[in-house]
VOBA-1610 file (N, C-alpha, C; in pm, whole numbers, padded with zeros to 5 digits, always signed):
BEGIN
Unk-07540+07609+01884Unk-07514+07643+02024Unk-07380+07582+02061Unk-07288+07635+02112Unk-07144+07619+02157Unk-07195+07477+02264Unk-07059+07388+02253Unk-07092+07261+02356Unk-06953+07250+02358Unk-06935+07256+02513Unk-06796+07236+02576Unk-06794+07075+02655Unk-06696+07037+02696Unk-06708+06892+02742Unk-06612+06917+02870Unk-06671+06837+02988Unk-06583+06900+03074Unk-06554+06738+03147Unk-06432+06745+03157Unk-06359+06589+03228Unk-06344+06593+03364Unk-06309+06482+03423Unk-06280+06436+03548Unk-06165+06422+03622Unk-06156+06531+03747Unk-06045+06543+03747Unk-05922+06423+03824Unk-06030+06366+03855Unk-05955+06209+03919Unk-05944+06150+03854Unk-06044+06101+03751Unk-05974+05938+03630Unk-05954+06017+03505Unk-06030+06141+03497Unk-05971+06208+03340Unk-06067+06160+03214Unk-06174+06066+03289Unk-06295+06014+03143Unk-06332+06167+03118Unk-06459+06166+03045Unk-06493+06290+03014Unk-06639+06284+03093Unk-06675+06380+03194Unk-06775+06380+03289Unk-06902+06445+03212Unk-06903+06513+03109Unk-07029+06517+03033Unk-07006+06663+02941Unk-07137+06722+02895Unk-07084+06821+02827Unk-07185+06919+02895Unk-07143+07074+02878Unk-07218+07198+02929Unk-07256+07282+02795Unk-07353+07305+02755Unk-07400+07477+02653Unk-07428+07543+02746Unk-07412+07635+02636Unk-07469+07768+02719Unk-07588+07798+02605Unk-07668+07887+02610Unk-07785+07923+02540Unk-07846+08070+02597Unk-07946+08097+02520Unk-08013+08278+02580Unk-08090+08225+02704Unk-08144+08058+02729Unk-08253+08059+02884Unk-08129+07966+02964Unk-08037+07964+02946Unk-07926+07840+03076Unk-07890+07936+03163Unk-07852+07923+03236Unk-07712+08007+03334Unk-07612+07940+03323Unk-07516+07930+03401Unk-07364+07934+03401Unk-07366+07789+03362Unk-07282+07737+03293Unk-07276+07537+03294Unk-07225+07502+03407Unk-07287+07400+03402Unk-07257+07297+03559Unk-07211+07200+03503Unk-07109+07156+03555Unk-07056+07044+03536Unk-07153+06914+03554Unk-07119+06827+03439Unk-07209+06680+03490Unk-07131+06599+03484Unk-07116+06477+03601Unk-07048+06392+03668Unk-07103+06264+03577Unk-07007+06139+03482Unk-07054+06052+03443Unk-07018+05948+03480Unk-07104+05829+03510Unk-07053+05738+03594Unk-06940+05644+03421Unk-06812+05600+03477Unk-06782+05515+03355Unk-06862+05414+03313Unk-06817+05394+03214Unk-06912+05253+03120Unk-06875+05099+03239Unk-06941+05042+03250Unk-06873+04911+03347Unk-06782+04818+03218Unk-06826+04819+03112Unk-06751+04700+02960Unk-06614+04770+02964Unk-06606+04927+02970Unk-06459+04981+03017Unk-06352+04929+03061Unk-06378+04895+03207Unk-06320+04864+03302Unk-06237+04707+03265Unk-06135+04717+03354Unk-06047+04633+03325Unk-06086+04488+03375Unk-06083+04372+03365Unk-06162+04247+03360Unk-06054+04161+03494Unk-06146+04127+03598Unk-06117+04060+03716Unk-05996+03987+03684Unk-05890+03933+03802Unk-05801+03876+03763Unk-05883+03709+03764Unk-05871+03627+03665Unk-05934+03523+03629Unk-05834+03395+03704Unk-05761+03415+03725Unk-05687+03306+03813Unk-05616+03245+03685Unk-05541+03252+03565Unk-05477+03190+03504Unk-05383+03132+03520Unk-05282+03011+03425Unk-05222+02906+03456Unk-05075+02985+03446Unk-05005+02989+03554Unk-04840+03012+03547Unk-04770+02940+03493Unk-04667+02982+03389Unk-04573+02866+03364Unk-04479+02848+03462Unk-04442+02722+03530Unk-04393+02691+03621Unk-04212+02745+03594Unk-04148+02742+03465Unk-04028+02747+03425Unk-04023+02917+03425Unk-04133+03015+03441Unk-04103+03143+03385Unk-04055+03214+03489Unk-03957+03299+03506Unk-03874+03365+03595Unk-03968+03462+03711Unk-03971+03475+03807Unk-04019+03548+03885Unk-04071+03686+03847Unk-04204+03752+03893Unk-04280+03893+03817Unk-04158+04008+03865Unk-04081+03945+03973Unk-03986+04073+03986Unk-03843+04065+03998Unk-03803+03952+03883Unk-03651+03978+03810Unk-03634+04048+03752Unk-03484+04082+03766Unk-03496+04205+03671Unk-03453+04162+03554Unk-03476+04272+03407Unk-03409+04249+03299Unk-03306+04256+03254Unk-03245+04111+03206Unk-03130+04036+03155Unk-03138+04047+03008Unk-03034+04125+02959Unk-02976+04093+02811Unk-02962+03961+02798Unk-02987+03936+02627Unk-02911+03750+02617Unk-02763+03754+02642Unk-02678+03839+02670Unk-02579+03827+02711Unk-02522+03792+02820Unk-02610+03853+02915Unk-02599+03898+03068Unk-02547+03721+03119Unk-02649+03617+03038Unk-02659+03528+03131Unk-02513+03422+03086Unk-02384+03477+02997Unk-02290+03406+02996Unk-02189+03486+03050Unk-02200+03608+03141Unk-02160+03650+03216Unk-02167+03666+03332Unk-02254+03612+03388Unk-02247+03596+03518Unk-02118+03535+03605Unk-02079+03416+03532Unk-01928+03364+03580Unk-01854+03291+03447Unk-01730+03301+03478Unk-01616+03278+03344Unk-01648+03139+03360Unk-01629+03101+03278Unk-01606+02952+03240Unk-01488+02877+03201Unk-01481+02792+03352Unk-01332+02747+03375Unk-01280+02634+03275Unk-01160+02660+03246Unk-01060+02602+03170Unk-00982+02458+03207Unk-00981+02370+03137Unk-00904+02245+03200Unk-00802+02269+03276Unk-00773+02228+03352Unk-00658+02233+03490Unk-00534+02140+03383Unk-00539+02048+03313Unk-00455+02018+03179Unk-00488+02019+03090Unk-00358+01982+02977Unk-00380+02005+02850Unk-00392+01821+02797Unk-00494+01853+02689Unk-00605+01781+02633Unk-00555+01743+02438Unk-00505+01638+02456Unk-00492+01667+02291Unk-00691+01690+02236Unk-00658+01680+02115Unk-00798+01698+02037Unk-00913+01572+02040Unk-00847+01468+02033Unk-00871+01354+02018Unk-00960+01279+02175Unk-00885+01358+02237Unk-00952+01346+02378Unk-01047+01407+02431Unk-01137+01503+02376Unk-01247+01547+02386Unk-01374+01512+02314Unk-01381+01377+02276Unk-01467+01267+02163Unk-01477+01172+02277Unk-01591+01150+02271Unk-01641+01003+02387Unk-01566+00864+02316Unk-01541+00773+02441Unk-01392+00642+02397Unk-01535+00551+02266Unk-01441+00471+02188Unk-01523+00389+02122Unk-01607+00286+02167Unk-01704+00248+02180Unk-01759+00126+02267Unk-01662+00027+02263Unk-01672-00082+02331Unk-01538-00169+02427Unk-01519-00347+02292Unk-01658-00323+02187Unk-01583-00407+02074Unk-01471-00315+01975Unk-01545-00243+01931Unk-01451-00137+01869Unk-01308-00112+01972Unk-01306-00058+02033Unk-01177-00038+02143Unk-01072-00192+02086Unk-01128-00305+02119Unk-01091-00449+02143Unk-01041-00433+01975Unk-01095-00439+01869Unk-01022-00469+01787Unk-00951-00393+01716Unk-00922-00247+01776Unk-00871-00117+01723Unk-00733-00131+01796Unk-00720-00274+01923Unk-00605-00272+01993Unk-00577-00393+01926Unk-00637-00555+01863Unk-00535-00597+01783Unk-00474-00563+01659Unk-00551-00456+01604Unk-00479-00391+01480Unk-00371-00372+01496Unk-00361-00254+01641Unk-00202-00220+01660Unk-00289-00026+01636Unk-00212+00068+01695Unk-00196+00147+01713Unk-00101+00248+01599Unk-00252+00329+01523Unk-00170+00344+01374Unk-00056+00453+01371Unk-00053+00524+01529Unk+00041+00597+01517Unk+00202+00565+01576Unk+00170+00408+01582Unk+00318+00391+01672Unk+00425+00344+01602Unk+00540+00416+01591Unk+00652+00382+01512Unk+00712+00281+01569Unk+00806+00239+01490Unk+00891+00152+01583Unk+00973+00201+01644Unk+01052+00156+01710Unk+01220+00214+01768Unk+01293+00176+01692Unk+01387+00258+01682Unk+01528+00221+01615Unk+01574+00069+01612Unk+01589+00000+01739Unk+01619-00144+01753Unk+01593-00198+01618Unk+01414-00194+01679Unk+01350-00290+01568Unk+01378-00255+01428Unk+01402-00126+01381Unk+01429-00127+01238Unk+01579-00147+01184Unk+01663-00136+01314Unk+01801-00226+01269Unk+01779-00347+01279Unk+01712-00395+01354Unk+01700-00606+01346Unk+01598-00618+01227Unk+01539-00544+01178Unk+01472-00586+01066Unk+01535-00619+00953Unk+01651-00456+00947Unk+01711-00443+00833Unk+01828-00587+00830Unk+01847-00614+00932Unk+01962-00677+00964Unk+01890-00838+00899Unk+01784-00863+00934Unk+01699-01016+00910Unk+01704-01004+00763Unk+01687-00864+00705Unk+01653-00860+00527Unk+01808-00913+00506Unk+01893-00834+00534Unk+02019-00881+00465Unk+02057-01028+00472Unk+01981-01102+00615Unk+02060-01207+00616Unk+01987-01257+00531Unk+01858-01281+00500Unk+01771-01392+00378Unk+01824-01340+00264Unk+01847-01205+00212Unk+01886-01197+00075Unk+02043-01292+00059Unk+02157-01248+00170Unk+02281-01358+00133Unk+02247-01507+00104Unk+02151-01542+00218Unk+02117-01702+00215Unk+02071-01731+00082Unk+01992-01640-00030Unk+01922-01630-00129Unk+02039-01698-00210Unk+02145-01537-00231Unk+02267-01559-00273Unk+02330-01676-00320Unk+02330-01714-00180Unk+02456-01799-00149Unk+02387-01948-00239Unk+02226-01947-00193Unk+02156-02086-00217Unk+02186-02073-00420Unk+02150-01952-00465Unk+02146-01951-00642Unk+02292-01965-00679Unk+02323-01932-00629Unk+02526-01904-00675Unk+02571-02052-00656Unk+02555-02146-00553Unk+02564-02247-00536Unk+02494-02355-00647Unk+02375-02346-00686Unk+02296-02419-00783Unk+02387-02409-00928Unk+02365-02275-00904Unk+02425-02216-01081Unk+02575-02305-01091Unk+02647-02253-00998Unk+02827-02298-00997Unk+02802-02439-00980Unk+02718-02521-00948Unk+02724-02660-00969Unk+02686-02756-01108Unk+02585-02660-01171Unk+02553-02690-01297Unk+02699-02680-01376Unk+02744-02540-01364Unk+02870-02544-01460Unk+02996-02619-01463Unk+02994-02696-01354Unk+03110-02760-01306Unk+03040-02887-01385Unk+02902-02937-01363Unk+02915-03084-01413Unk+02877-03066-01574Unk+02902-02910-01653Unk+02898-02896-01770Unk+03047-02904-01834Unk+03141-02891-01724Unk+03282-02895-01767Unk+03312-03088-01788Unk+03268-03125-01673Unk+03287-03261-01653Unk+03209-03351-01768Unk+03067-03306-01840Unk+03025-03393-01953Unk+03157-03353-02084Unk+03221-03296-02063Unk+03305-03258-02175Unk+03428-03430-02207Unk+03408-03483-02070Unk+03504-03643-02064Unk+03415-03746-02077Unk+03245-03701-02126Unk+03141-03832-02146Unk+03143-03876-02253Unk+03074-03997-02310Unk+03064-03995-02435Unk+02948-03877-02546Unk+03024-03888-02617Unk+02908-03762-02639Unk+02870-03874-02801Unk+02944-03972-02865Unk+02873-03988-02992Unk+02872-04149-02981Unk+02779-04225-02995Unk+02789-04401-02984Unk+02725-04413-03128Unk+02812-04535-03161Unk+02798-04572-03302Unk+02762-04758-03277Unk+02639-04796-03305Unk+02594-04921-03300Unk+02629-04964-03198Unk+02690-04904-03059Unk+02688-04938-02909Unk+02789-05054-02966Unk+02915-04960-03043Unk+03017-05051-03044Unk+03145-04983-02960Unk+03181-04860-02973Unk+03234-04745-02941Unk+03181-04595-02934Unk+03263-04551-02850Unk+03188-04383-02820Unk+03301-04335-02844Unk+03298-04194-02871Unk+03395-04107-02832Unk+03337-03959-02758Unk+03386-03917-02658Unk+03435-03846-02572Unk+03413-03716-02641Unk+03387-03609-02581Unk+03369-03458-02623Unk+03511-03408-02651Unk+03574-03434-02506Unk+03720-03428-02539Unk+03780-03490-02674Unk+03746-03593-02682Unk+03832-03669-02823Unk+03782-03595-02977Unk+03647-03571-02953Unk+03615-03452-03083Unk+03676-03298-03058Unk+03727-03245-02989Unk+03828-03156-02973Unk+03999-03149-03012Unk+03981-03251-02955Unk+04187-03293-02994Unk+04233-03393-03112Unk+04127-03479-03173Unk+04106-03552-03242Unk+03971-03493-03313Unk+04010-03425-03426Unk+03884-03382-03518Unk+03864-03495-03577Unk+03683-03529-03653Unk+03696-03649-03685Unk+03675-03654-03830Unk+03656-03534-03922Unk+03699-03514-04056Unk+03794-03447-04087Unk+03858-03495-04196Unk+03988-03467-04279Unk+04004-03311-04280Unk+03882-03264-04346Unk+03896-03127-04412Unk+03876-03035-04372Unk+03720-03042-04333Unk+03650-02924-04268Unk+03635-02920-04129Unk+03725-02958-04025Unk+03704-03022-03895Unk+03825-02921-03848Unk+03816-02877-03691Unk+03860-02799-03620Unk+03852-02822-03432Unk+03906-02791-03405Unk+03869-02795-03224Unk+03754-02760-03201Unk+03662-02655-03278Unk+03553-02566-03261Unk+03434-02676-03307Unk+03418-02765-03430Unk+03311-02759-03513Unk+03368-02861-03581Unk+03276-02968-03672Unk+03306-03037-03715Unk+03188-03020-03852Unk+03184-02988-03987Unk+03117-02976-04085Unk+03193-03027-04168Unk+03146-03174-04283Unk+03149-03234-04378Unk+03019-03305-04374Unk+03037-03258-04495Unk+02912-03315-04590Unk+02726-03275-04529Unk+02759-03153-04544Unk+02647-03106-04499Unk+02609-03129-04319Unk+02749-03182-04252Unk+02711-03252-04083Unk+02768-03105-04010Unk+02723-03068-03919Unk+02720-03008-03862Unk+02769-03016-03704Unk+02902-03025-03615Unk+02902-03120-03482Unk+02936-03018-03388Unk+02949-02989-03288Unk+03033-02905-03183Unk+03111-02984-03096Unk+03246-02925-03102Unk+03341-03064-03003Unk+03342-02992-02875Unk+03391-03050-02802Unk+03387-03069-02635Unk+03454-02920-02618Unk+03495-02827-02713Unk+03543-02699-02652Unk+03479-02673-02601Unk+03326-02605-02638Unk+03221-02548-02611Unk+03190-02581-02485Unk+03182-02712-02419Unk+03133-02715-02298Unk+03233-02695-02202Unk+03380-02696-02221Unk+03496-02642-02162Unk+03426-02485-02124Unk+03434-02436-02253Unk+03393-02277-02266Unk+03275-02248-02175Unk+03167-02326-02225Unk+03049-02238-02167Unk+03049-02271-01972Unk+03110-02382-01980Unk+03075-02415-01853Unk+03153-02352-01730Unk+03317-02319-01778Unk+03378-02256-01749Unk+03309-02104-01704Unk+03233-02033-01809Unk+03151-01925-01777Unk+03005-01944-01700Unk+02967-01999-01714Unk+02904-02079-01570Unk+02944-02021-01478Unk+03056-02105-01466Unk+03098-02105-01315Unk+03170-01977-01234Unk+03247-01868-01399Unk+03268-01782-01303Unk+03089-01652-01297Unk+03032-01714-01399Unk+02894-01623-01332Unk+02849-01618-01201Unk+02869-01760-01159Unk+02798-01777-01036Unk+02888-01717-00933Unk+03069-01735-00935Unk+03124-01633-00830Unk+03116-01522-00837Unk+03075-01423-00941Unk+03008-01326-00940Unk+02895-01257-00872Unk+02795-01369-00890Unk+02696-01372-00871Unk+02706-01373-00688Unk+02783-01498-00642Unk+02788-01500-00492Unk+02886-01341-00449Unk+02903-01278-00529Unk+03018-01132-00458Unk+02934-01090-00495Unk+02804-01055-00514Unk+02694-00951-00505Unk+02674-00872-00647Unk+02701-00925-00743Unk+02731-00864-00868Unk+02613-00923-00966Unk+02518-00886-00977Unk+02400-00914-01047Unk+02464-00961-01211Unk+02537-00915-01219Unk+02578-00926-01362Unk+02638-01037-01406Unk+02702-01140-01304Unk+02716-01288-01304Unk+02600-01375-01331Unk+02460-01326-01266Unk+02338-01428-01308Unk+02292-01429-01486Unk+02377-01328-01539Unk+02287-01294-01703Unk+02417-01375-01773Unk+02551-01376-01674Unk+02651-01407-01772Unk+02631-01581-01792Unk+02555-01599-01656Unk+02548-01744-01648Unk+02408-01807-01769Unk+02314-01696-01765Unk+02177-01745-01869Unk+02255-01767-01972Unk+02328-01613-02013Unk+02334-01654-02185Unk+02463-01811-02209Unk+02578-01853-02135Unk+02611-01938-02146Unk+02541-02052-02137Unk+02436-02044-02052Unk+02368-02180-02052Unk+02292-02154-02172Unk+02206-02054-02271Unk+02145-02038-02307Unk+02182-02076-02397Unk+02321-02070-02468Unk+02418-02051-02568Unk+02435-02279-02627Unk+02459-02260-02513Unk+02520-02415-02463Unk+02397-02517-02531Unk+02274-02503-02440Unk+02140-02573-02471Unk+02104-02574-02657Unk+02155-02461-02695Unk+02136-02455-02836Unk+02241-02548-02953Unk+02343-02521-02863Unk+02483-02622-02927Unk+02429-02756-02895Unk+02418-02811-02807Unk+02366-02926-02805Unk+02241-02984-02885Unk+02137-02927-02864Unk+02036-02918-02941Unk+02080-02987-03105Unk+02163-02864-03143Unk+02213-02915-03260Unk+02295-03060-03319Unk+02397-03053-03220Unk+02484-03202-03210Unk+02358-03318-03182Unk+02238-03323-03135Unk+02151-03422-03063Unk+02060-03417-03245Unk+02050-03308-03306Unk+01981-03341-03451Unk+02057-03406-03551Unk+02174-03353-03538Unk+02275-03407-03638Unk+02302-03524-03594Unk+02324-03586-03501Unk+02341-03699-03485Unk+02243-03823-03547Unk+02086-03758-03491Unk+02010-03838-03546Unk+01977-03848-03638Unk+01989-03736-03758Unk+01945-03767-03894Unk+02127-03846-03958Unk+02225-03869-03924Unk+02346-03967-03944Unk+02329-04044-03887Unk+02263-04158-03844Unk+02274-04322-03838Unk+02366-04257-03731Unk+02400-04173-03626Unk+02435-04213-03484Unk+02362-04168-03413Unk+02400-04170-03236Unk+02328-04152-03150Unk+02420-04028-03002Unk+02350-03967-02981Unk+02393-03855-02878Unk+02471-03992-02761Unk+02519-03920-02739Unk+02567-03997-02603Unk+02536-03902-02432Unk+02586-03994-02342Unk+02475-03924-02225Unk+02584-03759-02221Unk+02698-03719-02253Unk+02736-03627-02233Unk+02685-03511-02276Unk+02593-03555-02442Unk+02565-03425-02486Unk+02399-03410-02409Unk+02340-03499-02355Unk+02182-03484-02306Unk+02233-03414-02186Unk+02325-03482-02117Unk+02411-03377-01984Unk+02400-03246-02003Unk+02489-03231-02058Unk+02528-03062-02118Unk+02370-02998-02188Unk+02307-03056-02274Unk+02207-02976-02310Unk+02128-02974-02207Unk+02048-03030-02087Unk+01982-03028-01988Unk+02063-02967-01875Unk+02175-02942-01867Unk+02203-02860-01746Unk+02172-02693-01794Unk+02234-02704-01992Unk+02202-02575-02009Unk+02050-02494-01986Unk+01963-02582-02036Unk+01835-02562-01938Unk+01823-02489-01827Unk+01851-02583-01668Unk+01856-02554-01596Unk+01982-02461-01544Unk+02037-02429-01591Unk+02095-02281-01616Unk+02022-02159-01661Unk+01933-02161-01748Unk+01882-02082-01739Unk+01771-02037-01639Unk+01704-02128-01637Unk+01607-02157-01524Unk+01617-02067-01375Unk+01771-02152-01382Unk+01810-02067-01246Unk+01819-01937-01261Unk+01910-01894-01327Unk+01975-01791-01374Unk+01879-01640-01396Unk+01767-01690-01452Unk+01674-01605-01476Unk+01552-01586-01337Unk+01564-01715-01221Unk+01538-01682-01080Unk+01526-01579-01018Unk+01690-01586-01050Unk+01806-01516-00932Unk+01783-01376-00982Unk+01819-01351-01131Unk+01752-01211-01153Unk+01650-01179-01063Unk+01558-01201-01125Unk+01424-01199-01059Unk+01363-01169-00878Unk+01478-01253-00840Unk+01470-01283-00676Unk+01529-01142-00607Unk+01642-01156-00664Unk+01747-01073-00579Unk+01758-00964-00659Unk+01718-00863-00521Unk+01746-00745-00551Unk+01827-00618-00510Unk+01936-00567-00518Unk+02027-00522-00428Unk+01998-00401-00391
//
């Protein structure tokens, strides 16, 4: 049997169904009441979030809301450094006795600096050139000491083994060798001391090359003596204070000498 369903024309549920058959007449509509579990559920009074925008704002893109107004720009200009919160006030305190790592000096100060370097390096100068040129002068002057004592009866003089050789044969202004003796006369300390002394005016005119001329003469010197102070003692004589002079200044000739290298630098 055919079954039609016929709806409601106010809510649109479906109001029931009509057949037709050989004993019905026409279908009548039947009216159904809705289900009540249907129906939409009382408003229950629930909790608002206090932060949530009003039921009748309207809708905002996530964009919308950094457009509403421009966002103003410093009224000045800002290095980079200045947009970092300041250091707390110990930090601050000892970031100011450090000194300030970006501050140059002024010109002044790096001409009075340069100017303070030059003056300690002359004083340097002046103090080694002075030492050195005094050694060589009292290396010229042991050349009039005794340089040989024999039973602390007589000496003779560096000078007098220079102008007065004291063997026959093998003896010279330079050197004195007989019989296996070996001597250096008072030239040598003429010589070396002489170069001494002009090392050191060298040395005071800014010429580095006066302090090496002065080592190797002293260097030279200390060794000559050396020798005259052995030979003496294995011959039954004795050095005299001229040659301990001369060999101990040559020493301290070098001493210095190799300083001043060292110190001064141009």
């Amino acid at each position: 049997m055919p079954v039609e369903a016929s709806f409601c024309e106010s809510c649109g549920h479906v109001a029931g169904f009509a057949g037709f058959g050989p004993s019905q007449g026409p279908k009548q509509p039947v009216h159904l009441e809705p289900d009540p579990a249907w129906q939409e559920p009382p408003d229950q009074g629930l909790p608002v979030d206090p932060a949530a925008p009003p039921a009748d704002t309207p809708y905002q893109a996530p964009g919308d809301a950094f457009a509403q107004a421009p966002i103003a720009g410093p009224d000045i200009y800002r290095a980079p450094g200045e947009a970092f919160p300041q250091p707390p006030a110990a930090r601050q305190q000892h970031l100011g006795q450090l000194g300030s790592p970006y501050a140059y000096p002024s010109p002044e100060t790096l001409v009075t600096a340069r100017t303070a370097a030059r003056d300690r390096l002359r004083r340097t100068v002046i103090s080694y050139s002075s030492a050195i040129g005094a050694a060589g002068l009292l290396i010229v002057i042991s050349t009039f000491l005794a340089w040989i004592s024999f039973f602390n009866f007589f000496s003779v003089s560096g000078w007098s083994t220079m102008v007065h050789p004291l063997g026959a044969n093998t003896s010279n202004f330079l050197f004195v060798s007989e019989e296996g003796v070996l001597f250096f006369t008072g030239f040598w300390s003429l010589l070396l001391g002489s170069a001494v002394i002009g090392g050191a005016v060298m040395l005071y005119l800014s010429k580095d090359v006066g302090a090496k001329i002065s080592l190797a003469a002293g260097a030279l010197g200390g060794v000559l003596m050396l020798t005259n102070i052995i030979t003496l003692a294995t011959n039954g004589g004795k050095a005299g204070i001229g040659v301990w002079l001369f060999d101990f200044l040559g020493l301290a000739t070098v001493i210095l000498s190799e300083t001043a290298i060292r110190k001064i630098r141009w």
